[in-house]
C-alpha positions in Angstrom: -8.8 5.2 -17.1 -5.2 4.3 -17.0 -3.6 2.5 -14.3 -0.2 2.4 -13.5 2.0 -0.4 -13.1 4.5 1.0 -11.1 2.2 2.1 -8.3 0.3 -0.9 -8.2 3.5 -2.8 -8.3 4.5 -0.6 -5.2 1.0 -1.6 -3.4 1.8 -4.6 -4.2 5.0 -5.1 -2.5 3.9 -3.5 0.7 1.0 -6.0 1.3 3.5 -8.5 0.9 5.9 -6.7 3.7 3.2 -6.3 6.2 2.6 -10.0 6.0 6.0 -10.3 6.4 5.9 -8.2 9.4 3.0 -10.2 10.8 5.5 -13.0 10.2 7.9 -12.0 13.1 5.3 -11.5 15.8 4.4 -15.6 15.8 8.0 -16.9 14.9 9.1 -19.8 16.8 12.6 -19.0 17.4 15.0 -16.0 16.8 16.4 -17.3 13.6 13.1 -17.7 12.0 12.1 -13.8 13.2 15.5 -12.4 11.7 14.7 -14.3 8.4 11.5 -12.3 8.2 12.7 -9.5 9.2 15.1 -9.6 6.3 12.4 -10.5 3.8 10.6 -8.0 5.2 13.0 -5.5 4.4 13.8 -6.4 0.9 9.8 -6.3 0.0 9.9 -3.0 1.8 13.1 -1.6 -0.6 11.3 -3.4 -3.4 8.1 -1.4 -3.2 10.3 1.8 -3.0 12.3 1.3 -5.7 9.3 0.6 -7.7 7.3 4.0 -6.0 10.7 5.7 -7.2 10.0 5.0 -10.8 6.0 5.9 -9.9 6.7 8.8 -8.4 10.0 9.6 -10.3 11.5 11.2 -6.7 15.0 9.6 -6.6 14.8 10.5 -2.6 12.7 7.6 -2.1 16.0 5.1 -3.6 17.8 7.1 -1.0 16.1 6.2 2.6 15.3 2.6 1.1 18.9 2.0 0.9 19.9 3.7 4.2 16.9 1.5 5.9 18.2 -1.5 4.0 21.4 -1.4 5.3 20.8 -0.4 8.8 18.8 -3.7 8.8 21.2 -5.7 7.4 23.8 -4.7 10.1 20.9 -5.0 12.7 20.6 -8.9 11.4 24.7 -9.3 11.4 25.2 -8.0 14.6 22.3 -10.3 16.4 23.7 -13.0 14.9 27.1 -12.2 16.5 25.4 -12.0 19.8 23.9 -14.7 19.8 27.0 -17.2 18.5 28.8 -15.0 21.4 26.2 -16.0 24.3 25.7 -19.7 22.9 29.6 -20.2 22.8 
């Protein structure tokens, strides 16, 4: 019985992004929910690029980066909100 690194890699990373998730619910302030959102995301893109080379589909590299950068923009753009209400 063989076990692959790659997929458990993958598993791996996603336990880490659903504590990251679980992360945002109790944050104390918006900055601290945006940085785990963020980390969130990364350990999300992580565990697909690592699935990618598990399940050898180059698809998967595809959404990860699209869902990457829409939360990236989603993170700049609050940001600009909220200096704009502050100011």
């Amino acid at each position: 019985m063989s076990v692959d690194i790659w997929l458990f890699t993958a598993v791996v990373f996603f336990i880490l992004t659903i504590c990251a998730v679980l992360r945002i619910i109790p944050g104390p302030t918006l900055n601290d929910r945006l940085i785990a959102i963020n980390v969130a995301a990364t350990l999300a893109c992580a565990g697909a690029l690592a699935l990618t080379v598990a399940a050898g589909s180059l698809l998967i590299v595809l959404i990860a980066g699209l869902f990457a950068c829409m939360v990236f923009a989603f993170t700049i753009r609050s940001f600009q909100t909220r200096e704009r209400s502050s100011a």
